[in-house]
Structure formats: structure tokens, C-alpha cells
C-alpha positions in Angstrom: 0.0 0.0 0.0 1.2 3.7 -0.9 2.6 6.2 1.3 -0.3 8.7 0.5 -2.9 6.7 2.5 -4.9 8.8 4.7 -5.5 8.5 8.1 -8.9 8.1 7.6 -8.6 5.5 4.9 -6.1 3.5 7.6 -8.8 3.7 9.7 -11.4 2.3 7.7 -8.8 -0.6 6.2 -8.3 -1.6 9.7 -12.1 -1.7 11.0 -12.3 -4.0 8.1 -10.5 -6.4 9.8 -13.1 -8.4 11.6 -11.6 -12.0 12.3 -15.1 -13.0 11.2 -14.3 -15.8 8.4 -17.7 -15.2 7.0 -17.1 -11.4 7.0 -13.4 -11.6 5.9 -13.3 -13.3 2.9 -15.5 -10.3 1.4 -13.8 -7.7 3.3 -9.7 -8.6 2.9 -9.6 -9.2 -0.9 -11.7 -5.6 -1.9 -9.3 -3.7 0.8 -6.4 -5.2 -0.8 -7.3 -4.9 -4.5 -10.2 -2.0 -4.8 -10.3 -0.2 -1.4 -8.0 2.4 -2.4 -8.9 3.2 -6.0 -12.7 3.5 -5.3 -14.3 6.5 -5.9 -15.2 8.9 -2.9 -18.6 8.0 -2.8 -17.7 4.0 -2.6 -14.8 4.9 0.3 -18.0 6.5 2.5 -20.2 3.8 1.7 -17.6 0.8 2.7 -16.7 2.6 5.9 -20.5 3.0 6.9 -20.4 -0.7 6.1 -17.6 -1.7 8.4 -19.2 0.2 11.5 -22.2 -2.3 11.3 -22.2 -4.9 13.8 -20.9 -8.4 12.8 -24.8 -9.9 13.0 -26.4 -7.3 10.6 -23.3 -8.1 8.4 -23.7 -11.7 8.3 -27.3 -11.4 7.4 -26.9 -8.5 4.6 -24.2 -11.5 3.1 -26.6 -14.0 3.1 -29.6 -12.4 1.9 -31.6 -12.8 5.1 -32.3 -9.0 4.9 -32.1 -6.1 3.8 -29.2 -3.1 4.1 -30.7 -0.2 5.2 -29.9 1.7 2.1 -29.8 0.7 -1.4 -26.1 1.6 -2.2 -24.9 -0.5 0.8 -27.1 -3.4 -0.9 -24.9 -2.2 -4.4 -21.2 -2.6 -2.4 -22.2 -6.0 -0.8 -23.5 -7.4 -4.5 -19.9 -5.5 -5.2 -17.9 -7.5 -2.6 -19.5 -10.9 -3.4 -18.8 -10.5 -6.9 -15.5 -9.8 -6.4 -14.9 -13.2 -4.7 -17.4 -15.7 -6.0 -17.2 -14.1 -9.9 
């Protein structure tokens, strides 16, 4: 990762780390591959994503409800994508 990381980016990268298999293997591959190049608008969405509790997140993943909003539902579908193809 570059030098010109921001501190609130850091943040956000390290919130992501959940130690949550279920969580993770969505999580680790987009901070390490997409995180940083997303737009602004993608950056606000994930880190409102990684403030949710562990529970809400696991249930968003596997479809058992909704995200409150529709562009968190759009980064999830994102993140899934990303690992299952």
C-alpha cells in the first residue's frame, strides 16, 4: 500500500478487519485490490459498512435481509462479486 494513504482511509482498512471468516473473505480481498482506487462515494459507503455490527453483516451477506440503504445493498452485491465471480 502507498505512502499517501490517509488517516482516515487506515482507519477504515483496519475496522475491516473483523476476524469473522464469513465477514473476511468479502472484506480482505476488496481492501487489498479495490479499497484504495474507489471513488469517494464507494470509500464512505464501505466505511459505513464496516461500522455495522458483525450480525447485521452476516445477514446482509446471506440475503436474510435487507441493508438499510440501497447503495450499501450495491457494495455487498460488489464485494460478493469480487470473490465468487
Amino acid at each position: 500500500m502507498s505512502e499517501e494513504i490517509s488517516l482516515e482511509e487506515r482507519k477504515v482498512i483496519y475496522r475491516a478487519r473483523r476476524g469473522l471468516k464469513e465477514i473476511d473473505i468479502y472484506f480482505d480481498p476488496y481492501v487489498k485490490n479495490y479499497y484504495l482506487q474507489a471513488d469517494n462515494a464507494e470509500k464512505q459507503t464501505f466505511a459505513e459498512l464496516v461500522e455495522q455490527e458483525d450480525p447485521d453483516l452476516l445477514d446482509w451477506f446471506m440475503e436474510v435481509s435487507e441493508p438499510p440503504r440501497p447503495e450499501i445493498k450495491q457494495l455487498i452485491l460488489k464485494l460478493k462479486h469480487y470473490v465468487h465471480g
